[in-house]
KEKE-895168 format. One record per residue (C-alpha): residue in three letters; residue number from 0; x, y, z. Coordinates in steps of 0.25 Angstrom, whole numbers, plus 5000, padded with zeros to 4 digits. Layout:
N
ala	NUM	X	Y	Z;
...
//
This chain:
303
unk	0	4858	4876	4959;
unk	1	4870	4880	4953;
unk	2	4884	4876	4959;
unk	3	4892	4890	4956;
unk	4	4895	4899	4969;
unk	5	4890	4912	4967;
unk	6	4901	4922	4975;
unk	7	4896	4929	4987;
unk	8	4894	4944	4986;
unk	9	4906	4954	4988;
unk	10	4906	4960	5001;
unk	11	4911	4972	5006;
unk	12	4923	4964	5013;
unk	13	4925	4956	4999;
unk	14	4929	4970	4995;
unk	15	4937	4974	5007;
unk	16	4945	4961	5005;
unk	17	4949	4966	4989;
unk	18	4955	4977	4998;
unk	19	4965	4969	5005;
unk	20	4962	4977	5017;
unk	21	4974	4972	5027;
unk	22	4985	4973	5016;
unk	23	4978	4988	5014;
unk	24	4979	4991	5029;
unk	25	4995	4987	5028;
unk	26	4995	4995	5017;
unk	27	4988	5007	5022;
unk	28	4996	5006	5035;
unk	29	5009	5008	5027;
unk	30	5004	5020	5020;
unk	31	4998	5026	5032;
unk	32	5012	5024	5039;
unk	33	5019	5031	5025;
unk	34	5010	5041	5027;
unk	35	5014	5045	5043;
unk	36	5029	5043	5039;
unk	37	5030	5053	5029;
unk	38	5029	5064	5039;
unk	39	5031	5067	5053;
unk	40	5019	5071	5056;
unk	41	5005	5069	5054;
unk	42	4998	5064	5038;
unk	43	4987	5072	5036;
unk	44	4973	5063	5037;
unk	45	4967	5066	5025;
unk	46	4982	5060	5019;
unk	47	4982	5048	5028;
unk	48	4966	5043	5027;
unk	49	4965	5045	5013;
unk	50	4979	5042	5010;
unk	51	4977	5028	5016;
unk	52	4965	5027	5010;
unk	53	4969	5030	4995;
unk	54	4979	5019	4996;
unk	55	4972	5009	5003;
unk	56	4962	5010	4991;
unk	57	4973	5007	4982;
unk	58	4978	4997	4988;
unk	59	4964	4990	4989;
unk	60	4961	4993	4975;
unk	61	4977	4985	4973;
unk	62	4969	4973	4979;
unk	63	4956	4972	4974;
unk	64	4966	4970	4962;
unk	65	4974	4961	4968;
unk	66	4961	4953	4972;
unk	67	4955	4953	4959;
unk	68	4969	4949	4951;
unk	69	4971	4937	4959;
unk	70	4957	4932	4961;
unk	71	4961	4920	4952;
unk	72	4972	4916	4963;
unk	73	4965	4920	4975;
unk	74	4956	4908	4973;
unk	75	4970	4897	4974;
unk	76	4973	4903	4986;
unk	77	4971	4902	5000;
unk	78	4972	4916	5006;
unk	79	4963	4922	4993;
unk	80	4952	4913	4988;
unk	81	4941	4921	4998;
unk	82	4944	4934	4991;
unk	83	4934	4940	4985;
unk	84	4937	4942	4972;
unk	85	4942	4928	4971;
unk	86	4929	4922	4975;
unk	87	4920	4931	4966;
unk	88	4913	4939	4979;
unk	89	4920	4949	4970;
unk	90	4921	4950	4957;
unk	91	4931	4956	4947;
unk	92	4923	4969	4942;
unk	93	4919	4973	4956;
unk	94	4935	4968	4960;
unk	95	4940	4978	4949;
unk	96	4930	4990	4953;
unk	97	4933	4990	4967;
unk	98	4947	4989	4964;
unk	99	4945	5002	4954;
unk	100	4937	5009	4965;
unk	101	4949	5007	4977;
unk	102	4958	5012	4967;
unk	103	4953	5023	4962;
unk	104	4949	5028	4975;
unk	105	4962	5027	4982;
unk	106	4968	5034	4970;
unk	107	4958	5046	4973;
unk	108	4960	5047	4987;
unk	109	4974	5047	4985;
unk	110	4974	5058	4975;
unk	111	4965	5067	4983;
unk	112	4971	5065	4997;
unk	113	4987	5063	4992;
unk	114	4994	5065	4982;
unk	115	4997	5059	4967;
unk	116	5009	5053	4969;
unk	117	5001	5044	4983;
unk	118	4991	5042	4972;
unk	119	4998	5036	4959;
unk	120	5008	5029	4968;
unk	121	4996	5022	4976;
unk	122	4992	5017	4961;
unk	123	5005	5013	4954;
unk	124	5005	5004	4970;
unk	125	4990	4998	4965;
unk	126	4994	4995	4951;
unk	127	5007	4988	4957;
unk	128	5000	4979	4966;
unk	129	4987	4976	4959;
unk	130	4992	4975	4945;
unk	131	5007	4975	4943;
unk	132	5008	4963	4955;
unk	133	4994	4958	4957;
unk	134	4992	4956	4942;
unk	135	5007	4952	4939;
unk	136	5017	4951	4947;
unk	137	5010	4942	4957;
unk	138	5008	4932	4946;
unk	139	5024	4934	4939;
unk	140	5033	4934	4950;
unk	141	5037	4928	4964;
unk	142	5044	4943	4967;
unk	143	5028	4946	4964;
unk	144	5030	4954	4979;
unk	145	5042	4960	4978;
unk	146	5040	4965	4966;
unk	147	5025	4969	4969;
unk	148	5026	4973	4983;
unk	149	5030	4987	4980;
unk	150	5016	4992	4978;
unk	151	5012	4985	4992;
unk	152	5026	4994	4998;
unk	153	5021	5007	4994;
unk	154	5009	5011	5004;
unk	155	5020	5020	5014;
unk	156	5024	5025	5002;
unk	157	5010	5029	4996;
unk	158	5007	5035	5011;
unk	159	5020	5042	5012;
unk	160	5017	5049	4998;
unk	161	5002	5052	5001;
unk	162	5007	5063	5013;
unk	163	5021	5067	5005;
unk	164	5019	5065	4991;
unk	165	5029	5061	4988;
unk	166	5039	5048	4989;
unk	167	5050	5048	4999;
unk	168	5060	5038	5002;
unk	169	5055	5034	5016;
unk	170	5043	5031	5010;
unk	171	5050	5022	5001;
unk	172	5056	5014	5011;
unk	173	5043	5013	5016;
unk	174	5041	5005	5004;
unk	175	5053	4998	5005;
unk	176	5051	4992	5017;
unk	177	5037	4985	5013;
unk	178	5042	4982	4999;
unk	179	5052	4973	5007;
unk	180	5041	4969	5016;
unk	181	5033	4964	5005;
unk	182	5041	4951	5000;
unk	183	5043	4943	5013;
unk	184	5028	4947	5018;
unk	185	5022	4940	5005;
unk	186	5030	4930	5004;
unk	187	5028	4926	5017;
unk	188	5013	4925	5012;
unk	189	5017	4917	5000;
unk	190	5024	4908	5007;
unk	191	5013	4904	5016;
unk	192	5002	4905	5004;
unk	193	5012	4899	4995;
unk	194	5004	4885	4990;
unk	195	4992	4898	4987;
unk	196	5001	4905	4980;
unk	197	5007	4892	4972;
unk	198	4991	4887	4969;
unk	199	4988	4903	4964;
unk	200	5001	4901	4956;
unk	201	5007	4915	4960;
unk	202	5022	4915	4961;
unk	203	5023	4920	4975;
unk	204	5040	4916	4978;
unk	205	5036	4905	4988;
unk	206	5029	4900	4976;
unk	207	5039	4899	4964;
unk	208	5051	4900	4974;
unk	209	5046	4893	4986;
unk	210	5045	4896	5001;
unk	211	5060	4894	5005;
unk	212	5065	4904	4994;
unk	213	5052	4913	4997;
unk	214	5056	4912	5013;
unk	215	5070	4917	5007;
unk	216	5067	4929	5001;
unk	217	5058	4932	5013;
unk	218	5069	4933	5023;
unk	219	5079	4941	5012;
unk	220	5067	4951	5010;
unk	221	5066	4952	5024;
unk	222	5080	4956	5027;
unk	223	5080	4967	5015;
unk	224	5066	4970	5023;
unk	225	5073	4972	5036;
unk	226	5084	4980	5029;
unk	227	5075	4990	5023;
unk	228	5067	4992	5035;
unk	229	5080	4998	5040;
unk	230	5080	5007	5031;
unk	231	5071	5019	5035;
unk	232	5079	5020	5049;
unk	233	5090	5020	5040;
unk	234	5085	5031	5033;
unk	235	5082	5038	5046;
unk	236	5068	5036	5041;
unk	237	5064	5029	5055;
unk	238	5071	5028	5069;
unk	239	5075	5017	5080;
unk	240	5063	5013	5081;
unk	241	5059	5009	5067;
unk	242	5074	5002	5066;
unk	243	5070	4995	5078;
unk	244	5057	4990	5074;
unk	245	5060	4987	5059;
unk	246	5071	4978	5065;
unk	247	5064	4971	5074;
unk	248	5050	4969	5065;
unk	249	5062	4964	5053;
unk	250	5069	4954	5063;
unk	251	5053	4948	5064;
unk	252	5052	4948	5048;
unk	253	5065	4941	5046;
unk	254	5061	4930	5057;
unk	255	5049	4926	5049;
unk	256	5055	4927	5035;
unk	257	5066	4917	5043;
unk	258	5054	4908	5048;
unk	259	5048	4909	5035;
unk	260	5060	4906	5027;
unk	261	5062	4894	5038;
unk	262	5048	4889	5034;
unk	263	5043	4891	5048;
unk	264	5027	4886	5047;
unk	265	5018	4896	5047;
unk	266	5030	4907	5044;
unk	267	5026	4913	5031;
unk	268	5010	4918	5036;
unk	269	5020	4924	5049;
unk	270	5028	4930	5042;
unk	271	5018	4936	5034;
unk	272	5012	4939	5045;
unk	273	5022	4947	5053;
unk	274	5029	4954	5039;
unk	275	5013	4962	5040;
unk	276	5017	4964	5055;
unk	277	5030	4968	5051;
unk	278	5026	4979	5040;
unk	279	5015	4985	5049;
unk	280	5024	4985	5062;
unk	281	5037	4993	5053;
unk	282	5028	5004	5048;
unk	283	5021	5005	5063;
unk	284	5036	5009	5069;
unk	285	5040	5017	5057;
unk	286	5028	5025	5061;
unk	287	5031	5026	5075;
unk	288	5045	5028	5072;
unk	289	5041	5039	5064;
unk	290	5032	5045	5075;
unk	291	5039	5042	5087;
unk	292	5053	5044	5084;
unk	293	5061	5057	5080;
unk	294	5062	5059	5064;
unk	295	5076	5054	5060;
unk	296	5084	5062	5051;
unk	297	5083	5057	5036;
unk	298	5098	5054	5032;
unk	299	5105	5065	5025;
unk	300	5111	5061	5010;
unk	301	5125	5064	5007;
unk	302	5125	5075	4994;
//
């Protein structure tokens, strides 16, 4: 009898797994809420089922890629040697058609029920995070997430532009806010999964830098978080009620980043933890602030 393993057979939730299905959901749940803010009434349903499903698509054609990029180092680590890709259940041709059939489904969906500009924007986003960061910048830098975490910062943007058609800036501080998000949430995960990091050899900070300096860079990027959460109440964009909530959820952002930066045991998989319940709770009350509260009025520019 021969010694080699044979794979098991793909399964449907092999391929539900390419799909990163919770990071999706997160994803899909900041569009929806782009989508509700850009008017103060109701999204049509036609915009907001198909417009949701377009860019999940494209976001799970995004990592199928991601899955089939780093199949080599998802077997040295930990949190990935089950995937599917990894272990052979799935292999690279299939990877690469499924990926190819998500994509271009999203991309027709987009273009029949929203516009062009939701459409090419949604792919320049694919292309960032399967090819420009998956491919590259994962493996160059250890500013791999602030550099790359933009196209994981623009779903409330993509929903905002699906109903409008066009950019606006409260949309873009949608954006702003999770691309300040995204630094001291991954690298709260790098720090607890650094040794799988080290082994896989991707320069994640805590790597090439260590935790300490890692930890350092969390609180600071937590701070410029918290100041730039302030800056849609500024704007008039939101009321008292988002001021107080963005407060309150940033002072339990910047006592983990603290524990974490204290190397309080456990801290880096909690802090992690509660920057998802963070992000999921601020775009709650900006949709509730939305809803509930009076519109403010925008500032006027001098001219």
């Amino acid at each position: 009898m021969s010694d080699v393993l044979i794979p098991a057979r793909a399964i449907w939730r092999d391929y539900l797994e390419l799909c990163k299905p919770n990071v999706v959901a997160l994803m899909i749940m900041t569009s929806a809420i782009g989508m509700l803010l850009s008017v103060p009434g109701i999204v049509p349903w036609q915009i907001m089922v198909f417009g949701n499903l377009g860019i999940a698509l494209c976001a799970a054609s995004a990592a199928t890629v991601n899955h089939m990029v780093d199949r080599h180092i998802d077997l040295k680590m930990a949190r990935t040697i089950n995937r599917p890709v990894a272990q052979g259940r799935i292999g690279d041709k299939q990877a690469v058609a499924f990926a190819c059939l998500l994509g271009a489904a999203g991309m027709i969906v987009l273009k029949v029920f929203t516009n062009n500009l939701t459409m090419w924007l949604t792919c320049a986003a694919l292309i960032g995070y399967a090819f420009i960061y998956t491919s590259f910048l994962k493996r160059a830098t250890p500013q791999n997430i602030v550099i790359g975490g933009l196209a994981g910062a623009v779903p409330p943007l993509l929903g905002w532009t699906a109903v409008t058609g066009h950019v606006h800036h409260n949309a873009l501080l949608l954006v702003l806010v999770i691309f300040a998000w995204t630094p001291p949430h991954f690298w709260a995960l790098a720090i607890h999964r650094r040794e799988d990091y080290a082994k896989a050899e991707i320069p994640m900070m805590p790597v090439t830098h260590g935790n300490k300096l890692t930890a350092l860079h969390a609180v600071l990027y937590t701070f410029m978080l918290i100041a730039i959460t302030l800056l849609p109440f500024a704007t008039r964009m939101f009321n008292w009620l988002y001021l107080a909530g963005a407060l309150v959820l940033g002072a339990g952002f910047l006592y983990w980043s603290v524990q974490l930066y204290r190397e309080k045991p456990g801290a880096g998989m909690e802090t992690f933890k509660y920057s998802i319940i963070y992000l999921m709770a601020l775009f709650v009350i900006m949709l509730l602030d939305h809803y509930l509260l009076p519109q403010a009025q925008p500032l006027q520019l001098l001219h």
